[in-house]
ChimeraX commands (.cxc) that place a marker at each C-alpha (Angstrom):
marker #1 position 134.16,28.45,97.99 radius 0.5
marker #1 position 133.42,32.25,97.58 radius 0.5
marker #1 position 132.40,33.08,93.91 radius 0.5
marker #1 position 132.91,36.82,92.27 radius 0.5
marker #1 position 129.62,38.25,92.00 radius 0.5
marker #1 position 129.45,39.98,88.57 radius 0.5
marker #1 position 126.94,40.86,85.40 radius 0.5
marker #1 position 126.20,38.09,83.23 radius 0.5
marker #1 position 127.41,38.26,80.01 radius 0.5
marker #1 position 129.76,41.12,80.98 radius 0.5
marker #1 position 133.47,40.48,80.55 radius 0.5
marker #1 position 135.00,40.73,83.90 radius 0.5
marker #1 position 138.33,42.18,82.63 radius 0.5
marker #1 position 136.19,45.64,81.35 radius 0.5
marker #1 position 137.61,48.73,83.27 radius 0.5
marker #1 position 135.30,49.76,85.98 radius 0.5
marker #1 position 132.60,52.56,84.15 radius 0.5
marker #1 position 132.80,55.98,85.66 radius 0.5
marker #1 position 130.44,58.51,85.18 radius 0.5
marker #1 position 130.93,61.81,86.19 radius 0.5
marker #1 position 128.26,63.89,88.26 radius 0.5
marker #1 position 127.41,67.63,88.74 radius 0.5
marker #1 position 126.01,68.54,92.19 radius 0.5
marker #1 position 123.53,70.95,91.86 radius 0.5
marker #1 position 124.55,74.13,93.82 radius 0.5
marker #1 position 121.42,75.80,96.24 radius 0.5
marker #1 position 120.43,79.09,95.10 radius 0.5
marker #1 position 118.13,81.67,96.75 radius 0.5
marker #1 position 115.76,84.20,95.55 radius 0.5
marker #1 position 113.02,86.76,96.63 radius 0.5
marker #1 position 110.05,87.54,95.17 radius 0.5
marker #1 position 107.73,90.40,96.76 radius 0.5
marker #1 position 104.13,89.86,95.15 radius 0.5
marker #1 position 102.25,92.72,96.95 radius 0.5
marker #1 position 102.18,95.49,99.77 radius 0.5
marker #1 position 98.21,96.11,100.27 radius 0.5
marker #1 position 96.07,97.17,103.15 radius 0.5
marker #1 position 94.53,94.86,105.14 radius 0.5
marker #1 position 90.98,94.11,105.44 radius 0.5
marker #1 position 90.38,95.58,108.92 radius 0.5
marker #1 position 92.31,98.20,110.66 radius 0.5
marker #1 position 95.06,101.09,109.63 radius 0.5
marker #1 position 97.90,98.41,108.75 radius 0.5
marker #1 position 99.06,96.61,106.09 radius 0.5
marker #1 position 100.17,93.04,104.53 radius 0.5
marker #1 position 102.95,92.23,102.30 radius 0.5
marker #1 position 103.52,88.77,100.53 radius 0.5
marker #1 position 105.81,87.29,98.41 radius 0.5
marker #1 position 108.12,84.02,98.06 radius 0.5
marker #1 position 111.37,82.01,98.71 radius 0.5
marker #1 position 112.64,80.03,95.80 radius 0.5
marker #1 position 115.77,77.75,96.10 radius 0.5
marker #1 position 117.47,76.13,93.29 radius 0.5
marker #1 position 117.50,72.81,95.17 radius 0.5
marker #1 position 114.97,70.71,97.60 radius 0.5
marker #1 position 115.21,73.00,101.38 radius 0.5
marker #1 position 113.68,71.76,104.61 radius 0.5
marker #1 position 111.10,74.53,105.70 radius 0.5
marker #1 position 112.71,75.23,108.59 radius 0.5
marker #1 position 116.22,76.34,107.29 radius 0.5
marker #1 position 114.15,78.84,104.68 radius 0.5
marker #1 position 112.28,80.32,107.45 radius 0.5
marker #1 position 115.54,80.99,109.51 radius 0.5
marker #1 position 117.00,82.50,106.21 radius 0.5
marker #1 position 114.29,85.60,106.24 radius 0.5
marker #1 position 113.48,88.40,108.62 radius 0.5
marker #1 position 111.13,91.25,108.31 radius 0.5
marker #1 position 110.90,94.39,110.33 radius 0.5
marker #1 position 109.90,98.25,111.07 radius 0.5
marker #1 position 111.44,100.99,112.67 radius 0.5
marker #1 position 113.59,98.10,113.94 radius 0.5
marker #1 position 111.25,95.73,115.41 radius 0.5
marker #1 position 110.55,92.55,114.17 radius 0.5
marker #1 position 106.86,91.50,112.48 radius 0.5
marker #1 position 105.43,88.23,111.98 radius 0.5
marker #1 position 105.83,86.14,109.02 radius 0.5
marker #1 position 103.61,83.14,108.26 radius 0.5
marker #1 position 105.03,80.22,105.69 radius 0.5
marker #1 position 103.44,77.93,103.08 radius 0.5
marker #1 position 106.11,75.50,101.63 radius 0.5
marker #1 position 104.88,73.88,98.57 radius 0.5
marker #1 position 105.41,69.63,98.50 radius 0.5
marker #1 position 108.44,69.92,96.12 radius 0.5
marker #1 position 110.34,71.99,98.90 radius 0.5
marker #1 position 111.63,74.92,96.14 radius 0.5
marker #1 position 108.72,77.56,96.44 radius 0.5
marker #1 position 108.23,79.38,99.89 radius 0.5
marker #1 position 105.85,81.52,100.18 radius 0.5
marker #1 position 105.06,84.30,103.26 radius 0.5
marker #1 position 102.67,86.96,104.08 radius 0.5
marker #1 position 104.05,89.10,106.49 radius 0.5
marker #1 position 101.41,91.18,108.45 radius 0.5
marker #1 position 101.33,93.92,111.23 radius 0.5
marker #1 position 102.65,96.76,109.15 radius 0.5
marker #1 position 101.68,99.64,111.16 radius 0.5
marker #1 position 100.95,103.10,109.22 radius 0.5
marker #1 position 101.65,106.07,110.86 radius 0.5
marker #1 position 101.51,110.06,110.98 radius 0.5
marker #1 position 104.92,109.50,109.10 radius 0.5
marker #1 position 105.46,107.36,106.07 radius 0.5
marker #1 position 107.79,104.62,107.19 radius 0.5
marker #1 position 109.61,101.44,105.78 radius 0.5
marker #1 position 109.80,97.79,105.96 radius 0.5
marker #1 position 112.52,95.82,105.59 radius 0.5
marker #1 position 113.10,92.00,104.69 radius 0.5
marker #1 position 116.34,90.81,105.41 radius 0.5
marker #1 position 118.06,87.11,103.89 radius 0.5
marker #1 position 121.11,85.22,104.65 radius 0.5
marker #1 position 121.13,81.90,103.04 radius 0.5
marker #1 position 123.73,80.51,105.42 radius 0.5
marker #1 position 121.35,77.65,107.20 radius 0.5
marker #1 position 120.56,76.84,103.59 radius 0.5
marker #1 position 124.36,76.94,102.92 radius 0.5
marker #1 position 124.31,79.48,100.55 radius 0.5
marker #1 position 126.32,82.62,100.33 radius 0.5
marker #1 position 124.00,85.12,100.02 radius 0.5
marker #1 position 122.86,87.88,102.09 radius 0.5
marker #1 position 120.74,91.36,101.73 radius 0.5
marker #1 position 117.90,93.21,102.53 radius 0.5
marker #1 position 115.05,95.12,100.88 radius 0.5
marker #1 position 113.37,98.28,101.80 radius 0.5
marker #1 position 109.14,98.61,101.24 radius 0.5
marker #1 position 107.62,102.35,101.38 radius 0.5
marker #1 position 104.93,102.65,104.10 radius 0.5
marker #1 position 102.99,105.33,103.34 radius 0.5
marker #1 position 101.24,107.74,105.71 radius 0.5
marker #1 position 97.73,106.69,107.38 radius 0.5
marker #1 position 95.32,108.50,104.91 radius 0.5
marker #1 position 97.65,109.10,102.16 radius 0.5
marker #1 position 97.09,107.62,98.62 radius 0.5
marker #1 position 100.18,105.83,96.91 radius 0.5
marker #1 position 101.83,103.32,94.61 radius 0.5
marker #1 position 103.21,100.62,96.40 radius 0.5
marker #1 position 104.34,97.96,94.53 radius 0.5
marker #1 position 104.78,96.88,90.89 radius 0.5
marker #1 position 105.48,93.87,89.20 radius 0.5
marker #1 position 104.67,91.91,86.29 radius 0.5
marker #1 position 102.95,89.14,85.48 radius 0.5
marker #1 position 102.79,86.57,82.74 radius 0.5
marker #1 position 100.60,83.83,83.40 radius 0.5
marker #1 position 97.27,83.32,82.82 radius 0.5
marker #1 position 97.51,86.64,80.37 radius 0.5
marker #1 position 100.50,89.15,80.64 radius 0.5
marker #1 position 99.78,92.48,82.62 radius 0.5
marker #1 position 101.12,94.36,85.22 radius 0.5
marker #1 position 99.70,94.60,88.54 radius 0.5
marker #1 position 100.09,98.06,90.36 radius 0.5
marker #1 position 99.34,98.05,94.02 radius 0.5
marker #1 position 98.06,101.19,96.05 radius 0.5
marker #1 position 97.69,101.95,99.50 radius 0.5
marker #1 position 94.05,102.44,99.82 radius 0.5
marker #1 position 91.16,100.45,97.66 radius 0.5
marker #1 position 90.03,102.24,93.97 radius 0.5
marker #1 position 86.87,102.67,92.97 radius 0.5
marker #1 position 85.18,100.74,90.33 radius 0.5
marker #1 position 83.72,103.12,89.12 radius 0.5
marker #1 position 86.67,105.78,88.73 radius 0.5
marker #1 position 87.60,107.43,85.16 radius 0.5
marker #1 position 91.22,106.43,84.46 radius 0.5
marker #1 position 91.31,107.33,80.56 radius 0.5
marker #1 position 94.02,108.88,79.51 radius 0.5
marker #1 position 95.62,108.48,82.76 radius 0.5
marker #1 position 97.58,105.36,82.36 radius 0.5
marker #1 position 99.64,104.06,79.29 radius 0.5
marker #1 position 101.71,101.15,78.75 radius 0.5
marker #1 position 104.47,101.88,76.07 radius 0.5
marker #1 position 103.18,104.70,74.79 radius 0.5
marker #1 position 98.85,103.16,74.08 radius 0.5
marker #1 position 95.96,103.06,76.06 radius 0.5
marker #1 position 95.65,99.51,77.98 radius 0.5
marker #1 position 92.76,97.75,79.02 radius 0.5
marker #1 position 92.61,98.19,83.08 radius 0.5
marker #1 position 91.08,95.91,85.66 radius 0.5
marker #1 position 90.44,97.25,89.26 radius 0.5
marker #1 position 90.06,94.75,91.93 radius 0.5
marker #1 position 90.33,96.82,95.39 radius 0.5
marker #1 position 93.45,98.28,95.95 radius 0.5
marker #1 position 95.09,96.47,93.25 radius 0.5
marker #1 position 94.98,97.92,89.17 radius 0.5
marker #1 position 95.50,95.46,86.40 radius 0.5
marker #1 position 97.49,97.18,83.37 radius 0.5
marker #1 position 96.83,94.50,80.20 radius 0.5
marker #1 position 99.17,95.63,77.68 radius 0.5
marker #1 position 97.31,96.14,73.66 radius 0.5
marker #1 position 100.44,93.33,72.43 radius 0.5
marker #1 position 101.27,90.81,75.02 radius 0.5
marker #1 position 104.72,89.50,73.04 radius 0.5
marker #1 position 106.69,92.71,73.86 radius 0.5
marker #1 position 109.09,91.53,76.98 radius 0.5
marker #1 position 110.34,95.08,78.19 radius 0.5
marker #1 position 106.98,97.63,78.86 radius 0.5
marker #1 position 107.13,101.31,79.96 radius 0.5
marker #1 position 104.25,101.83,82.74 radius 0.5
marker #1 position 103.11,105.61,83.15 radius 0.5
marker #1 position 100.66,106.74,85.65 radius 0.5
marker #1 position 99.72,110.29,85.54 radius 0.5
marker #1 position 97.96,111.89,88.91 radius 0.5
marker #1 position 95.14,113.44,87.49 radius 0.5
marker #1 position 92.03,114.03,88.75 radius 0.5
marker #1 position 90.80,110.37,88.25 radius 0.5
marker #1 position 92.48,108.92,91.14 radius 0.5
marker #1 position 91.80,110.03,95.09 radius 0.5
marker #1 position 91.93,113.25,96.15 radius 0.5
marker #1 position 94.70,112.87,98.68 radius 0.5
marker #1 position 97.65,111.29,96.01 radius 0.5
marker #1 position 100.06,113.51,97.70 radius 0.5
marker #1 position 102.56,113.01,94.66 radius 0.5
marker #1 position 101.77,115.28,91.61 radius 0.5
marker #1 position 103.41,114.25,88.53 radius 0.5
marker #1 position 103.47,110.51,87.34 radius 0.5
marker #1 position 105.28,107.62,87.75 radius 0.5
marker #1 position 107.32,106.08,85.72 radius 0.5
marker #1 position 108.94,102.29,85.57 radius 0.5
marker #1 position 110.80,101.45,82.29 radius 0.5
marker #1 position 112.26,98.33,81.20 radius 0.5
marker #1 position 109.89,96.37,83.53 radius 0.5
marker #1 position 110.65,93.03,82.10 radius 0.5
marker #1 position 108.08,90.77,82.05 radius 0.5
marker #1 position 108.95,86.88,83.79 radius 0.5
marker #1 position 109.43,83.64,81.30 radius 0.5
marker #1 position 106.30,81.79,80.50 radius 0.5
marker #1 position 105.69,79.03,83.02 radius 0.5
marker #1 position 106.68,75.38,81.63 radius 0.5
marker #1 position 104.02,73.36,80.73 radius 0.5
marker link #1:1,2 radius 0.2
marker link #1:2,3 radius 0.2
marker link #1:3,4 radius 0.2
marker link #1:4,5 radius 0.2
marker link #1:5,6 radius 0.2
marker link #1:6,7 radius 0.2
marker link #1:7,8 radius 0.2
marker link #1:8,9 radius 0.2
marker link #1:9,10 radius 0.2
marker link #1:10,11 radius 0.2
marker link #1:11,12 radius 0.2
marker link #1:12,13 radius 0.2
marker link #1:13,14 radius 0.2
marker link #1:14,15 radius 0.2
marker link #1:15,16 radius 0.2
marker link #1:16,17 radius 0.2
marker link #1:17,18 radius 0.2
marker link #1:18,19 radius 0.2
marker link #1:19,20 radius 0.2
marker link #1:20,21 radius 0.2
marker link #1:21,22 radius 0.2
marker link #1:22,23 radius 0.2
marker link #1:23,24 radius 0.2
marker link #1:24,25 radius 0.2
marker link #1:25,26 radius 0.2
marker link #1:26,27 radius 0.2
marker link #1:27,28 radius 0.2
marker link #1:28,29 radius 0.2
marker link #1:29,30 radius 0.2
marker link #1:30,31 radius 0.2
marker link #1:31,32 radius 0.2
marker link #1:32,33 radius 0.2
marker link #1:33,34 radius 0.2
marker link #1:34,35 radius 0.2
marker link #1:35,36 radius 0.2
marker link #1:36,37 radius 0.2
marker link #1:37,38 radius 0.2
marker link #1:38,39 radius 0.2
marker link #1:39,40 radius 0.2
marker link #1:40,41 radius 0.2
marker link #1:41,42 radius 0.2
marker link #1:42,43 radius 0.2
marker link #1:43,44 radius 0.2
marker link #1:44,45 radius 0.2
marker link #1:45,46 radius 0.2
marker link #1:46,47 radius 0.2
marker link #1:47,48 radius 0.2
marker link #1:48,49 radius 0.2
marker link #1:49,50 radius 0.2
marker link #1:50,51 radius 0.2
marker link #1:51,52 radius 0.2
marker link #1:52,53 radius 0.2
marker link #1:53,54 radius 0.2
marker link #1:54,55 radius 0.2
marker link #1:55,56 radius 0.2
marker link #1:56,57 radius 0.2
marker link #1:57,58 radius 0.2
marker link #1:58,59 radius 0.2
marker link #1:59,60 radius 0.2
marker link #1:60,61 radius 0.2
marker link #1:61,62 radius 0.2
marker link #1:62,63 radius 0.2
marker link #1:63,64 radius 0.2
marker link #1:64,65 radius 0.2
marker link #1:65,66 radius 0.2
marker link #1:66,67 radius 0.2
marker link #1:67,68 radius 0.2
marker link #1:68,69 radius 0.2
marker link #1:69,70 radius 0.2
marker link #1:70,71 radius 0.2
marker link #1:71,72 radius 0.2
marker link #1:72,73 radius 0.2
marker link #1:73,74 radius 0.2
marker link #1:74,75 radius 0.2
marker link #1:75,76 radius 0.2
marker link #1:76,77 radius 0.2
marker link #1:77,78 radius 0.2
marker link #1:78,79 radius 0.2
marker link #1:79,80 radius 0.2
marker link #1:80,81 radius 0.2
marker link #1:81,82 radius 0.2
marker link #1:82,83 radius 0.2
marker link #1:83,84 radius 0.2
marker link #1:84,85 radius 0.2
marker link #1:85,86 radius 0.2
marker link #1:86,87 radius 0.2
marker link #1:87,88 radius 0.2
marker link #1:88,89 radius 0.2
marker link #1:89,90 radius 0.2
marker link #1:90,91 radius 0.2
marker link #1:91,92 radius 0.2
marker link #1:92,93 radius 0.2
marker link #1:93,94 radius 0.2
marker link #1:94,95 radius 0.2
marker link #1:95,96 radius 0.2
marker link #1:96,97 radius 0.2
marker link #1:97,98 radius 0.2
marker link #1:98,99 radius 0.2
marker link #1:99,100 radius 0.2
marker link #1:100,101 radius 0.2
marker link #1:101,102 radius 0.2
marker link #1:102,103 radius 0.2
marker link #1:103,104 radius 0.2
marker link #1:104,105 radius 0.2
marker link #1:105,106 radius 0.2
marker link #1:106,107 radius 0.2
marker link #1:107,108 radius 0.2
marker link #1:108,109 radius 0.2
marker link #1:109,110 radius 0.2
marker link #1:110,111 radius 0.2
marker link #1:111,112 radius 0.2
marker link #1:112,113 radius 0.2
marker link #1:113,114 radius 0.2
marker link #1:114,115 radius 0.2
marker link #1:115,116 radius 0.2
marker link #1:116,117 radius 0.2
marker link #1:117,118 radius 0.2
marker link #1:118,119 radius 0.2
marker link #1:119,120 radius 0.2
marker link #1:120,121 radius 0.2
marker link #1:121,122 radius 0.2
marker link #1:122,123 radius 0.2
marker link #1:123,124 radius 0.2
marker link #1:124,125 radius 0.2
marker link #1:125,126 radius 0.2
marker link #1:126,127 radius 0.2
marker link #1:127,128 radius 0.2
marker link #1:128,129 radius 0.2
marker link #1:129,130 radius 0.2
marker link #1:130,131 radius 0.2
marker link #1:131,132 radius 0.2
marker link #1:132,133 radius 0.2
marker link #1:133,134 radius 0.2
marker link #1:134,135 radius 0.2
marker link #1:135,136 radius 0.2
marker link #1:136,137 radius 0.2
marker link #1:137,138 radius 0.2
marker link #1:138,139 radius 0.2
marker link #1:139,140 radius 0.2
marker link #1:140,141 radius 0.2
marker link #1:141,142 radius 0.2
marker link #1:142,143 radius 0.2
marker link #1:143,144 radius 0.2
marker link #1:144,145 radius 0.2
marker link #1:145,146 radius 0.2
marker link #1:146,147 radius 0.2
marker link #1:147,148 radius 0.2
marker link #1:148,149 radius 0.2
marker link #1:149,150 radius 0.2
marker link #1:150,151 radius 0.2
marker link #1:151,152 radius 0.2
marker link #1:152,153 radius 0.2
marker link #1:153,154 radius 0.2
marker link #1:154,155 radius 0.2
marker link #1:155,156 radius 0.2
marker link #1:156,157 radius 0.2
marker link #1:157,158 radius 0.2
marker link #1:158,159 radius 0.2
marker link #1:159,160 radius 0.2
marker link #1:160,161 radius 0.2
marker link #1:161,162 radius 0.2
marker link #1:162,163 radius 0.2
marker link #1:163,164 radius 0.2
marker link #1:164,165 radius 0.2
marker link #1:165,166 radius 0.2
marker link #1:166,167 radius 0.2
marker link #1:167,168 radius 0.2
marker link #1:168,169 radius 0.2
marker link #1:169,170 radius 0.2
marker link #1:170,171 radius 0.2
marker link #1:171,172 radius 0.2
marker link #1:172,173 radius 0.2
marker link #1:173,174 radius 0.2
marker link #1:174,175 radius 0.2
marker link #1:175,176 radius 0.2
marker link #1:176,177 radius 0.2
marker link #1:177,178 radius 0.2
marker link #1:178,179 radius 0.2
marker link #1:179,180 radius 0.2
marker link #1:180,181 radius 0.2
marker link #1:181,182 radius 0.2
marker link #1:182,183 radius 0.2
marker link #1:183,184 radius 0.2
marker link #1:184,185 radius 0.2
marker link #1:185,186 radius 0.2
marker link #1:186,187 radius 0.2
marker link #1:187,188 radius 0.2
marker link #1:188,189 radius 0.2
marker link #1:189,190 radius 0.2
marker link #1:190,191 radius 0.2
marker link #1:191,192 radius 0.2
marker link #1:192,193 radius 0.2
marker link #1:193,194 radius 0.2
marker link #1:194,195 radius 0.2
marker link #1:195,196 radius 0.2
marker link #1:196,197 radius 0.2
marker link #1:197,198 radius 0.2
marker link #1:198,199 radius 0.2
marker link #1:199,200 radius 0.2
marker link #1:200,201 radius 0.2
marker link #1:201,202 radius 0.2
marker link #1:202,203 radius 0.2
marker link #1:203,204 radius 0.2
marker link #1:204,205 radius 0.2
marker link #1:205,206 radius 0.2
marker link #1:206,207 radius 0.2
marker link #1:207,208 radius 0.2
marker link #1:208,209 radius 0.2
marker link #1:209,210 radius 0.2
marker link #1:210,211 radius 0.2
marker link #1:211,212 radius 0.2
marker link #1:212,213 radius 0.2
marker link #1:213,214 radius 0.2
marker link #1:214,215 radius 0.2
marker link #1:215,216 radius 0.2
marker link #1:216,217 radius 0.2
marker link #1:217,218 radius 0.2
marker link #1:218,219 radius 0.2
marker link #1:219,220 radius 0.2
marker link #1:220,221 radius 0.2
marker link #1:221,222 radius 0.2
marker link #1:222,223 radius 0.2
marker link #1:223,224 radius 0.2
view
């Protein structure tokens, strides 16, 4: 004789218990760490990351990015992290030129199933000439901001006076072509970053002046 399989102790005329569920919706978004020259040769190297909201098979991500110059296509190389939500790439073979020129990284989250699509342009500058590249900042170990330039700094170079961070004298940190901009009070969120050409920096900055980024708002402070 076939007996109802229940709970013990549970009365059997209870309504069936529904719970409801919210299915987590994939997201996408790109993160560009650094443009800096390579090691060897008159080219350069740009990394940064793929993040989705939601667990993505490597190979979907990698279908979702593409990254070119003057229309052809350069190659990227992948590190997925175990969890499957961090992507990160270094894309390489970023020819400089006579002429400055761009690079482009182009997304379209459909073979993650997303709706999202775009592209980015990156500043190539000339072979030979001196520039900002890229800025960001950064928050962990110790907020800064990390300025990157097309050729390597020197050590040894005099930059007093020539860079401020909200309106005081920062403590800087130059590793190669990269500048490390450590703010006098890490707890303010939004930081104005001015970098004056003077005579500190390389002869051949082509761009007199300064530049400016405002408002650079500085990442949440990674959960622990």
């Amino acid at each position: 004789m076939y007996k109802r399989q229940g709970l013990d102790g549970v009365d059997e005329t209870l309504p069936p218990a529904e719970f409801p569920l919210q299915v987590m919706r994939q997201q996408l978004s790109l993160t560009v760490q650094s443009l800096l020259p390579a090691e060897a040769g008159e080219k350069m190297v740009l990394t940064g990351s793929l993040e989705t909201r939601d667990l993505a098979e490597a190979e979907a991500v990698e279908k979702s990015l593409r990254a070119s110059q003057d229309n052809q296509t350069l190659p990227v190389r992948w590190e997925h992290d175990k969890a499957g939500f961090r992507h990160g790439f270094t894309v390489s073979g970023i020819r400089r030129g006579d002429q400055a020129s761009q690079v482009t990284l182009s997304w379209d989250g459909s073979p993650l199933g997303v709706e999202n699509q775009g592209e980015r342009h990156y500043n190539v500058p000339a072979v030979a000439a001196f520039e900002v590249t890229n800025v960001r900042a950064v928050n962990y170990p110790k907020p800064h901001v990390e300025v990157n330039f097309s050729e390597a700094l020197q050590g040894s170079q005099n930059l007093n006076g020539l860079v401020t961070l909200n309106g005081k004298a920062p403590r800087l940190e130059v590793d190669g072509s990269r500048l490390r901009v450590y703010p006098q009070d890490d707890k303010e969120e939004n930081v104005a970053l001015v970098i004056d050409a003077g005579h500190g920096w390389r002869k051949n900055w082509k761009k007199p002046g300064r530049v400016q980024l405002r408002n650079l708002r500085r990442p949440p402070s990674p959960k622990r």
